[in-house]
C-alpha atoms as a printed R data frame, in Angstrom:
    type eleno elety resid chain resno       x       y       z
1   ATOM     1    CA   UNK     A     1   7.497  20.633 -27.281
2   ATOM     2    CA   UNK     A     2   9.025  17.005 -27.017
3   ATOM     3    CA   UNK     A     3  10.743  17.852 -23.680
4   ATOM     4    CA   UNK     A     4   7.348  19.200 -22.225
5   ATOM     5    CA   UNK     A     5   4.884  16.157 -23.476
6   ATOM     6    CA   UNK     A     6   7.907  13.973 -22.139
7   ATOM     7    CA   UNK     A     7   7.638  15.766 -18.639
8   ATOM     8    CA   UNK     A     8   3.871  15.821 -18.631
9   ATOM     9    CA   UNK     A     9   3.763  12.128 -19.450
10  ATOM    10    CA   UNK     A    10   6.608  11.783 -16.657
11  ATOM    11    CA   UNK     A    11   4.277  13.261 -14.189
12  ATOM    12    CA   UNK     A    12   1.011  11.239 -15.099
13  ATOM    13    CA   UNK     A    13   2.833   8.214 -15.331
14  ATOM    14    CA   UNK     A    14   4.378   9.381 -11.471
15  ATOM    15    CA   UNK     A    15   0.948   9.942 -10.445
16  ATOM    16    CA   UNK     A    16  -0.283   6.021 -11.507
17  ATOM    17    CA   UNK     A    17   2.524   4.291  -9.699
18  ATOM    18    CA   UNK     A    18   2.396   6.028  -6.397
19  ATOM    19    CA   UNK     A    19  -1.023   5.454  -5.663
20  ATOM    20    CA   UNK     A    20  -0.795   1.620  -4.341
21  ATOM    21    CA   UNK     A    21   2.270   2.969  -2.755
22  ATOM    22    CA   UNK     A    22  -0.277   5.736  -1.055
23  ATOM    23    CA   UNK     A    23  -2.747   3.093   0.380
24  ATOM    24    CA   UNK     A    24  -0.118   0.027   1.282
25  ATOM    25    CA   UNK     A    25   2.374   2.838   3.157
26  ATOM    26    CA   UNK     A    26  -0.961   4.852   4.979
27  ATOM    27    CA   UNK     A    27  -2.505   1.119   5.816
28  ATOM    28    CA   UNK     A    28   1.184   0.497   7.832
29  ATOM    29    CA   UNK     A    29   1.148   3.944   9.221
30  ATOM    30    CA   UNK     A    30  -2.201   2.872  11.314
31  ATOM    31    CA   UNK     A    31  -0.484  -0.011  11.829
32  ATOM    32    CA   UNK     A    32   3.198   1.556  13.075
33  ATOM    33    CA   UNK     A    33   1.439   4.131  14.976
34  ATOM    34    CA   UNK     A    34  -0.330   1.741  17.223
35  ATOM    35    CA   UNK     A    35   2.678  -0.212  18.301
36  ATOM    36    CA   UNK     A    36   2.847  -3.220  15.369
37  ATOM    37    CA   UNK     A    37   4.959  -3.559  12.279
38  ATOM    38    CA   UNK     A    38   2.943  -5.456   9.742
39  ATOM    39    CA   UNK     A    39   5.410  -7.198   7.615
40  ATOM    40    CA   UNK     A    40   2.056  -9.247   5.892
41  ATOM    41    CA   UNK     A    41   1.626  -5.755   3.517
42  ATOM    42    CA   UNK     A    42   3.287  -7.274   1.095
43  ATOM    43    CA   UNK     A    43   0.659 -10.378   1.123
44  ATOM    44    CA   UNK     A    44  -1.594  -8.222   2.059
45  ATOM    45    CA   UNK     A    45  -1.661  -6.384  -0.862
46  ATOM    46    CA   UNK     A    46  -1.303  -9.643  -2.833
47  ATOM    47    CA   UNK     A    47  -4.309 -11.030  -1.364
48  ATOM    48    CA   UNK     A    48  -5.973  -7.836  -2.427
49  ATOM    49    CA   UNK     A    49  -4.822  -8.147  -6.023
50  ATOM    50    CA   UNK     A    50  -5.824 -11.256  -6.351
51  ATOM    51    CA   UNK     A    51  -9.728 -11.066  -4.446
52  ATOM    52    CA   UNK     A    52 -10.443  -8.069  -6.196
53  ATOM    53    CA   UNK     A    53  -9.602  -9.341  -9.665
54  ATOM    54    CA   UNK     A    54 -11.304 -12.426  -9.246
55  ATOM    55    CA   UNK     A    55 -14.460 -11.418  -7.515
56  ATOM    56    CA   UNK     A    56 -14.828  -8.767 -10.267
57  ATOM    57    CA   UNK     A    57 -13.973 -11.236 -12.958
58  ATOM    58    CA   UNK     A    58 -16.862 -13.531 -11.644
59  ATOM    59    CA   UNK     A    59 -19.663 -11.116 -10.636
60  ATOM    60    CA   UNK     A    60 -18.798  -8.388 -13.128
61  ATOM    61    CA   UNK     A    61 -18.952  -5.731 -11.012
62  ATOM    62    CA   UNK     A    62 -15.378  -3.410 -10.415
63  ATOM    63    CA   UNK     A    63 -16.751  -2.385  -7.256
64  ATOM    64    CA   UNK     A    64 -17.568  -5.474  -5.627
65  ATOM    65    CA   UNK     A    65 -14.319  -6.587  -6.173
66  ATOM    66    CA   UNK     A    66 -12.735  -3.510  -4.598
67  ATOM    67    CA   UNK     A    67 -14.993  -4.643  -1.374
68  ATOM    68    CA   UNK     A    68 -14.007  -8.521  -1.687
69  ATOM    69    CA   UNK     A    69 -10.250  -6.613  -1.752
70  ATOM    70    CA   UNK     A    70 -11.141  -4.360   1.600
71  ATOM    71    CA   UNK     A    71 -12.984  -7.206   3.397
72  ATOM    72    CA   UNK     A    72  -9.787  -9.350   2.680
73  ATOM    73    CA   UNK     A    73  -7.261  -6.912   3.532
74  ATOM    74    CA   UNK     A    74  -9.825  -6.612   7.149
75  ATOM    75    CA   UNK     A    75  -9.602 -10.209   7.589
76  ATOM    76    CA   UNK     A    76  -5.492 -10.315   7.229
77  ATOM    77    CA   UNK     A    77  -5.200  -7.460  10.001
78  ATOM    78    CA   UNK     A    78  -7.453  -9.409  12.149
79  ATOM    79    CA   UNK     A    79  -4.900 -12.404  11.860
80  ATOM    80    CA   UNK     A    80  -2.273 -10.170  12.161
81  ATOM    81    CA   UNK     A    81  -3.579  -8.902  15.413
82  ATOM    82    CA   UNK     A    82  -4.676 -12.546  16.489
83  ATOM    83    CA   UNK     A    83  -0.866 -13.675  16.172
84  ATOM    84    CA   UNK     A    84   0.725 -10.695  17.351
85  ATOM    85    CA   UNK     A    85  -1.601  -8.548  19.649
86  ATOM    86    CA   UNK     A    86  -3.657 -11.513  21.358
87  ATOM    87    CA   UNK     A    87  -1.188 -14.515  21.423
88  ATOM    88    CA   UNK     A    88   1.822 -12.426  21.392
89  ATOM    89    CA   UNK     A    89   3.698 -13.777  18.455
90  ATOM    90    CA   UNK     A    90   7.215 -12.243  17.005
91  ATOM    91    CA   UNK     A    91   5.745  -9.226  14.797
92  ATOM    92    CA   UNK     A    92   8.096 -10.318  12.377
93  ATOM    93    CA   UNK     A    93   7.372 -14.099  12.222
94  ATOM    94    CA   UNK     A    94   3.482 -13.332  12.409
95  ATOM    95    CA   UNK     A    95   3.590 -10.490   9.841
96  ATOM    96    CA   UNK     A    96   6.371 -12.363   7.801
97  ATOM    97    CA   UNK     A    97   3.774 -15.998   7.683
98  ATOM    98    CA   UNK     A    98   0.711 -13.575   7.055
99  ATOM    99    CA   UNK     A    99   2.812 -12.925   3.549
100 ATOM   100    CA   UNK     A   100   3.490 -16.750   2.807
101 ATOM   101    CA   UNK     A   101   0.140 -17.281   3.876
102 ATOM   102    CA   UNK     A   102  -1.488 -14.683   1.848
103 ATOM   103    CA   UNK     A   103   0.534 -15.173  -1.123
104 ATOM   104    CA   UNK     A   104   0.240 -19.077  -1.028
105 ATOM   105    CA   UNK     A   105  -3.765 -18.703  -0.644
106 ATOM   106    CA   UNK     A   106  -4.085 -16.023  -3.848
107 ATOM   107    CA   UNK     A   107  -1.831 -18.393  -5.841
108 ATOM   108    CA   UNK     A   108  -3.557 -21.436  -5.368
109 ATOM   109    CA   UNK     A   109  -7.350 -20.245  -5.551
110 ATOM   110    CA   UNK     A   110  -6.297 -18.657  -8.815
111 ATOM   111    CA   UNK     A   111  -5.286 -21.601 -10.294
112 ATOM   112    CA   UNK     A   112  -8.270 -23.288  -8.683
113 ATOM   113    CA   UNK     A   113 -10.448 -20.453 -10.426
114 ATOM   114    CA   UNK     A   114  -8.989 -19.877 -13.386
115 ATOM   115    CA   UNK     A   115  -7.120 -23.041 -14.058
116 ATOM   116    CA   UNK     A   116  -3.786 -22.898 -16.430
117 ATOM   117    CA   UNK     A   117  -4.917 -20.994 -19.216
118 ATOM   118    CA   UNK     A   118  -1.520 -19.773 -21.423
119 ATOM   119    CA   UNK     A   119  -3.401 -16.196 -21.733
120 ATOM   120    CA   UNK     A   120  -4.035 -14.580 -18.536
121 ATOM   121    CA   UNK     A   121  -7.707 -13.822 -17.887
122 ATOM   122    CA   UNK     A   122  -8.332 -10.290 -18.026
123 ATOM   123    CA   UNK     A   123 -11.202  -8.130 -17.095
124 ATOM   124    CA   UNK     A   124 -12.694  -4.311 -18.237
125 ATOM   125    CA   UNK     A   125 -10.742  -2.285 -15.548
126 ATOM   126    CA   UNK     A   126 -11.546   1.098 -14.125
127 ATOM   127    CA   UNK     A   127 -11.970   3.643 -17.098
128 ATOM   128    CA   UNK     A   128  -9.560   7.183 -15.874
129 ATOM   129    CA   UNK     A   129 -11.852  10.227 -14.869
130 ATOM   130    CA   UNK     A   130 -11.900  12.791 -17.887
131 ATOM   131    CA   UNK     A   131 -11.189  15.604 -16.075
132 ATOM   132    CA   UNK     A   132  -9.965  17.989 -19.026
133 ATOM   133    CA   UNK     A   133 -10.116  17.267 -22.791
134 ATOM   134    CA   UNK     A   134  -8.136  14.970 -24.533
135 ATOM   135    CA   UNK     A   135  -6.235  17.996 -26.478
136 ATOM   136    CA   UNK     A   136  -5.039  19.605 -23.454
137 ATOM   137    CA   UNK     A   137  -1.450  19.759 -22.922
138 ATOM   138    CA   UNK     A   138  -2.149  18.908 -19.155
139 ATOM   139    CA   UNK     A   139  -5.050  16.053 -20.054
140 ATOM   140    CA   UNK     A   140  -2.671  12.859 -19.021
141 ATOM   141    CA   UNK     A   141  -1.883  14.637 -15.412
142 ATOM   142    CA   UNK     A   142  -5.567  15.488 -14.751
143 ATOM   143    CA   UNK     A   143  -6.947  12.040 -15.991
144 ATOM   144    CA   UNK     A   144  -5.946   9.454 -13.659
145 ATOM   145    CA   UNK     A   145  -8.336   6.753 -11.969
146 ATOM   146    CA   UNK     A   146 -10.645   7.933  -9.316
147 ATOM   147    CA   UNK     A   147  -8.800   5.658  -6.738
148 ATOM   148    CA   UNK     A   148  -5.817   8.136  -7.152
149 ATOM   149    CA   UNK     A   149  -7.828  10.815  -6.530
150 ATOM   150    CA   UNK     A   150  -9.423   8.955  -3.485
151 ATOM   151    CA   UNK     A   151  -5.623   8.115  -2.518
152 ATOM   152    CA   UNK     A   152  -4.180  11.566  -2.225
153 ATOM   153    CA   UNK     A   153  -7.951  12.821  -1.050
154 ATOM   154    CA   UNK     A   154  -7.354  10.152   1.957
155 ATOM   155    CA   UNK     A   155  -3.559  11.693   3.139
156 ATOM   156    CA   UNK     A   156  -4.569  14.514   5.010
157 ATOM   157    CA   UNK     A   157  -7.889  12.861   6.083
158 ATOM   158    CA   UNK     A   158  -5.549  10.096   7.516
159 ATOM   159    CA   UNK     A   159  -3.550  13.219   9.004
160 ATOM   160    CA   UNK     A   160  -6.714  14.412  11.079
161 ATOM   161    CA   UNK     A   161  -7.769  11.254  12.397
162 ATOM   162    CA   UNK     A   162  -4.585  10.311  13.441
163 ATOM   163    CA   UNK     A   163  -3.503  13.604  14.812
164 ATOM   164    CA   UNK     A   164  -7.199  15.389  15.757
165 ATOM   165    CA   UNK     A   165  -9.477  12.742  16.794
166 ATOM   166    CA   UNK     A   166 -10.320  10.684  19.887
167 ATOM   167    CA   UNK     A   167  -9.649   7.677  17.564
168 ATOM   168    CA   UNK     A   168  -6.360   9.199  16.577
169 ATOM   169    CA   UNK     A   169  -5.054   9.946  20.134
170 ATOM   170    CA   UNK     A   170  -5.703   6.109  21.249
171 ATOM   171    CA   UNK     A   171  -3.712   5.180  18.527
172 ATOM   172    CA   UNK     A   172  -0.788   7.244  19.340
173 ATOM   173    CA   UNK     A   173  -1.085   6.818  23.052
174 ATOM   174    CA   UNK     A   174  -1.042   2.373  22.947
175 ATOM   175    CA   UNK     A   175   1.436   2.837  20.259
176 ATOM   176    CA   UNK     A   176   3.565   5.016  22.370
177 ATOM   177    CA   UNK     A   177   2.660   3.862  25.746
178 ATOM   178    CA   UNK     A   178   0.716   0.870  26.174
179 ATOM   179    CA   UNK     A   179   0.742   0.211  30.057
180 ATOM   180    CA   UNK     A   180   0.159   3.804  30.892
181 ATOM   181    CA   UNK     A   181  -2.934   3.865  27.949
182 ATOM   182    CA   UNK     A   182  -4.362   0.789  29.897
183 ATOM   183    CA   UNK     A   183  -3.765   2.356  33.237
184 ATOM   184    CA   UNK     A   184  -6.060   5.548  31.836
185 ATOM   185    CA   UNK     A   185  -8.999   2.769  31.279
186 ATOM   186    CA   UNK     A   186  -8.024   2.007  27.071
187 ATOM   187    CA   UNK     A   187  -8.430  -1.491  26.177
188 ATOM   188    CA   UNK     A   188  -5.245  -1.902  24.180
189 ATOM   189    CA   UNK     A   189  -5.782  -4.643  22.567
190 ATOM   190    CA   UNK     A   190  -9.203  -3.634  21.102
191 ATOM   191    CA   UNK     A   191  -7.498  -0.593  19.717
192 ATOM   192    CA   UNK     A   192  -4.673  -2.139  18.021
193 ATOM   193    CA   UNK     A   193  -7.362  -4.898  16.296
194 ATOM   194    CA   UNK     A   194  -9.174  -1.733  14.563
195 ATOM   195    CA   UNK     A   195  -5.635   0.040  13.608
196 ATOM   196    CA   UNK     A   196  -4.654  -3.262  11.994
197 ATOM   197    CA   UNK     A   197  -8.139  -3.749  10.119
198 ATOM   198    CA   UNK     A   198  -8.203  -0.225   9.189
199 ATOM   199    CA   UNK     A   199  -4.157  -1.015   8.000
200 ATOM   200    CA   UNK     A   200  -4.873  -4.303   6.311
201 ATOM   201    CA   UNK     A   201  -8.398  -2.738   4.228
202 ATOM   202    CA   UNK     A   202  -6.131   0.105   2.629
203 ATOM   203    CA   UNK     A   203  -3.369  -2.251   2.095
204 ATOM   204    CA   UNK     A   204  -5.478  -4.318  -0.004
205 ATOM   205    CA   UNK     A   205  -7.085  -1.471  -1.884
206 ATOM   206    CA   UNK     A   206  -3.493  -0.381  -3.094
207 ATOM   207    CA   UNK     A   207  -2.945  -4.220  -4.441
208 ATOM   208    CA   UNK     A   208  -6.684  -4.126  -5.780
209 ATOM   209    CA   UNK     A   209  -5.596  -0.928  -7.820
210 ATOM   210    CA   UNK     A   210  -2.898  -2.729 -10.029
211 ATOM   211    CA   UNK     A   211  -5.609  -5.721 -10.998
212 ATOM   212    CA   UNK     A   212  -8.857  -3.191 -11.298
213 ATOM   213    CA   UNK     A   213  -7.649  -0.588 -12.770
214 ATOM   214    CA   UNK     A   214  -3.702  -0.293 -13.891
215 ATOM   215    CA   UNK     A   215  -3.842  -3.387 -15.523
216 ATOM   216    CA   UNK     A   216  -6.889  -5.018 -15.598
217 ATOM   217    CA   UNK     A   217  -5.461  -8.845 -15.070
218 ATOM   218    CA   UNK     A   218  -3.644 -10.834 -12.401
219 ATOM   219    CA   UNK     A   219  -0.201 -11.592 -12.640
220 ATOM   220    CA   UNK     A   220   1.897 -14.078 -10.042
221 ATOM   221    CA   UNK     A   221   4.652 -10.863  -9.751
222 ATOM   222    CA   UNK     A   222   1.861  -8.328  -9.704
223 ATOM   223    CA   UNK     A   223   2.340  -6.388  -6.313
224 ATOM   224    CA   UNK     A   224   6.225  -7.353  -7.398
225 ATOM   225    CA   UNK     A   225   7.895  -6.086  -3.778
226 ATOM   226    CA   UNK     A   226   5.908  -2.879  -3.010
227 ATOM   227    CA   UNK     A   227   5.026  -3.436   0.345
228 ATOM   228    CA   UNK     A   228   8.614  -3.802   1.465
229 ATOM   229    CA   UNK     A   229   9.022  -0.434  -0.621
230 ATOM   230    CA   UNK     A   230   6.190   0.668   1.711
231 ATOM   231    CA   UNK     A   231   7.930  -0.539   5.354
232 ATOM   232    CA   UNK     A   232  10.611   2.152   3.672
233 ATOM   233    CA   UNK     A   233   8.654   5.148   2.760
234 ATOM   234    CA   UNK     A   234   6.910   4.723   6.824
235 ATOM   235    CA   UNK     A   235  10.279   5.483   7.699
236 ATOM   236    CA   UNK     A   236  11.346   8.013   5.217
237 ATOM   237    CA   UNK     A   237   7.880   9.407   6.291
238 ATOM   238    CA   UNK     A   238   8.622  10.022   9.841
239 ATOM   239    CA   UNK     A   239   5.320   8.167  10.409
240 ATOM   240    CA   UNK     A   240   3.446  11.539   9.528
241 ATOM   241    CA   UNK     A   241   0.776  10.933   6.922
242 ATOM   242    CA   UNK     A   242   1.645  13.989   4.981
243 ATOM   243    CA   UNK     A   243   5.101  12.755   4.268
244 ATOM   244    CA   UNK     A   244   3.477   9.775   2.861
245 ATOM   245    CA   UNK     A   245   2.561  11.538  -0.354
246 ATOM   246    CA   UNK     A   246   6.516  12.739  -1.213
247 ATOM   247    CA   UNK     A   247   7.992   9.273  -0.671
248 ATOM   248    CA   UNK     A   248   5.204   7.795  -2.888
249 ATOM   249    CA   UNK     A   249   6.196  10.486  -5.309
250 ATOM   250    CA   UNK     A   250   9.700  10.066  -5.189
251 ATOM   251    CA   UNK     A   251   9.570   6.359  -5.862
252 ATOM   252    CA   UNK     A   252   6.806   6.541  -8.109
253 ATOM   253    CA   UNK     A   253   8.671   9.595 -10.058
254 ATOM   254    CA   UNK     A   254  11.608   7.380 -10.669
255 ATOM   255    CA   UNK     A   255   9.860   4.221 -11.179
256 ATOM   256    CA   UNK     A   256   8.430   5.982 -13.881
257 ATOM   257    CA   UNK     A   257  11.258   8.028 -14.981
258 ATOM   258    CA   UNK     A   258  13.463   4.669 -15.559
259 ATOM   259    CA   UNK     A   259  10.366   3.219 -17.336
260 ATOM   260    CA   UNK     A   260  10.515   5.709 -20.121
261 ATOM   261    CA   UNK     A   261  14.277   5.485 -20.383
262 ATOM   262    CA   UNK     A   262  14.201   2.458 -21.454
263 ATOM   263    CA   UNK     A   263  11.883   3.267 -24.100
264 ATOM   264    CA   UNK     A   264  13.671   6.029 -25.750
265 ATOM   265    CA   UNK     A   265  16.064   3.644 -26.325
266 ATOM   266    CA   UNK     A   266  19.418   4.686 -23.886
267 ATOM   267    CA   UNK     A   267  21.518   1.794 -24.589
268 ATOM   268    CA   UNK     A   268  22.197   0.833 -20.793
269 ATOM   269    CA   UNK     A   269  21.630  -2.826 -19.286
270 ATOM   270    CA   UNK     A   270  17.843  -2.811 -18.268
271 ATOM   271    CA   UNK     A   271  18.788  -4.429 -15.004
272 ATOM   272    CA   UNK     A   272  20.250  -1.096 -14.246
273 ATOM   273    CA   UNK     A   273  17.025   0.956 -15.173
274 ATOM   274    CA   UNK     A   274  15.215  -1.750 -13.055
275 ATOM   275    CA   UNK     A   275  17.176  -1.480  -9.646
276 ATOM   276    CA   UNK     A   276  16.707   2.661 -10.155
277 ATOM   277    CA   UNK     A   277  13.502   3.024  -8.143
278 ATOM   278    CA   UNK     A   278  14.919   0.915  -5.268
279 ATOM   279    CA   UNK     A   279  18.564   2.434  -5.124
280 ATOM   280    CA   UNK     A   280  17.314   6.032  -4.855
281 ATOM   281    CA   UNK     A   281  14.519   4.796  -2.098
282 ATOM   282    CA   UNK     A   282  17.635   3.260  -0.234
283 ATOM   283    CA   UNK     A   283  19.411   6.756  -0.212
284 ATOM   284    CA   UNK     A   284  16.304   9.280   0.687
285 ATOM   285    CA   UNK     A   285  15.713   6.316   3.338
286 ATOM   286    CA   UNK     A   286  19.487   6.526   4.316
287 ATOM   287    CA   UNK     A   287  19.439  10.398   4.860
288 ATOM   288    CA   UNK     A   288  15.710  10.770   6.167
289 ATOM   289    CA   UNK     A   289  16.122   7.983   8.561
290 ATOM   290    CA   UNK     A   290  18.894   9.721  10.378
291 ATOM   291    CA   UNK     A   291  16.164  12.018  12.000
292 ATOM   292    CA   UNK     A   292  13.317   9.354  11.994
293 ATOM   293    CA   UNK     A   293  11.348   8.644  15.574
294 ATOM   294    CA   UNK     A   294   9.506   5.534  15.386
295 ATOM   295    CA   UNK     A   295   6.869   4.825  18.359
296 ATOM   296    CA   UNK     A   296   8.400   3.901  21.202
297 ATOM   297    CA   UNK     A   297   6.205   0.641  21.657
298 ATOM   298    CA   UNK     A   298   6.907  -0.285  18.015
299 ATOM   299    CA   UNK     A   299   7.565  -4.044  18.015
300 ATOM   300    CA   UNK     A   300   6.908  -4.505  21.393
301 ATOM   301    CA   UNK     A   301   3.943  -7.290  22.488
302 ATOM   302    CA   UNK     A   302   1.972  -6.078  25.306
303 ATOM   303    CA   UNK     A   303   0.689  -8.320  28.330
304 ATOM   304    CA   UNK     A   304  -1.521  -7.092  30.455
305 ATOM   305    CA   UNK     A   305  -0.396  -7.345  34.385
């Protein structure tokens, strides 16, 4: 009976951590798949942390700080593209400032908001759906926050857009061929601007997740590297929205595996338990990436002749 509440637990628990990993690694897939790496996810998702905490914290209201989170993640893809699509900045220098930026910004309007305060402000977080009844075995699994179940809901929506739609097919075609996308009458630069916006709003929705509902408070190590975990699962991912889901998993499984090792007491050094997560996401990364077929106008500025 221990060993099954232990694996049950294992999988809730699994469930919890992936889903920021869900909406920062699907917001760099639109991102990717149009032609730009976004190295600002992990500010990104900082920002997002940080509005949506403190917009809810001030108004009261969970939800409007999930949209202060999305409109903030919108307006960091819309630098992102400013830098990098319109001016033609290094991807990596603009997406790399957009995370000191970001990051600098949330730190200093929190202490502007909430001054110095020894115990963190806190707020009423997102109460888990009751799906089934507290004394069923499977309860903790079924129970998670409705933003996981909007998280997994969005993966194969993500999967049509990208693959079935108009919207989907400009995507693919600037991020795989931008001269011949604006020779067939595509404005490429207007279609990379949405892909980053879309990018940027889910990005911050999967740092808005730890502060609204995981935790309920803002901490300065909050998002605490997962959007370079993110740039890693893209890859292990193929760039095919499906795939998204069982890198989330994996890392979230461990992540969560290593967290309840170290409460039943396994007398290892915690630094050990801690690096888990990240050394098995360096070896699925390591074997998947072998195969792995990024755009072909990934990192590559387009100017229009």
């Amino acid at each position: 009976m221990d060993s099954v509440l232990f694996i049950v637990g294992l999988i809730a628990a699994m469930l919890r951590v992936a889903t920021p990993l869900i909406y920062g690694t699907l917001g760099e897939l639109f991102s990717e798949r149009a032609g730009v790496l976004n190295l600002g996810i992990e500010g990104t998702m900082f920002l997002g942390a940080f509005t949506g905490f403190a917009v809810a914290a001030t108004t009261g209201s969970l939800w409007l700080g999930l949209l202060g989170a999305i409109i903030a993640g919108i307006l960091a893809g819309l630098l992102m593209s400013l830098l990098s699509v319109r001016l033609g900045v290094n991807q990596h220098v603009a997406g790399l400032g957009i995370t000191l930026l970001a990051t600098g910004i949330s730190l200093f309007a929190f202490r502007v908001i909430f001054g110095e305060s020894k115990v963190p402000p806190a707020i009423e977080s997102f109460p888990m759906l009751q799906i089934l009844p507290d004394t069923n075995p499977l309860a903790p699994i079924t129970n998670q926050y409705l933003l996981t179940f909007i998280g997994i809901a969005l993966i194969p929506l993500v999967w049509w857009i990208i693959s079935k739609t108009r919207f989907g097919l400009q995507i693919r075609a600037v991020g795989e061929n931008p001269e011949a996308a604006d020779a067939a009458g595509l404005n490429v630069y207007a279609i990379r601007t949405r892909a980053l916006a879309i990018g940027g709003a889910l990005m911050a929705i999967g740092g808005a997740f730890l502060t609204l509902a995981q935790l309920g408070s803002f901490t300065f190590g909050i998002v605490a590297g997962r959007g370079w975990v993110c740039i890693a699962l893209i890859i292990f991912a193929n760039w095919h929205a499906v795939n998204v889901l069982w890198g989330a998993l994996i890392f979230g499984g461990v992540q969560a595996l290593q967290l309840r090792l170290q409460t039943q007491g396994i007398k290892l050094p915690y630094e050990l338990f801690l690096s888990l997560p990240y050394v098995v996401t360096i070896i699925a990364l390591t074997i998947a990436g072998r195969n792995a077929s990024a755009p072909s106008a990934l990192l590559k500025a387009y100017r229009r002749e």
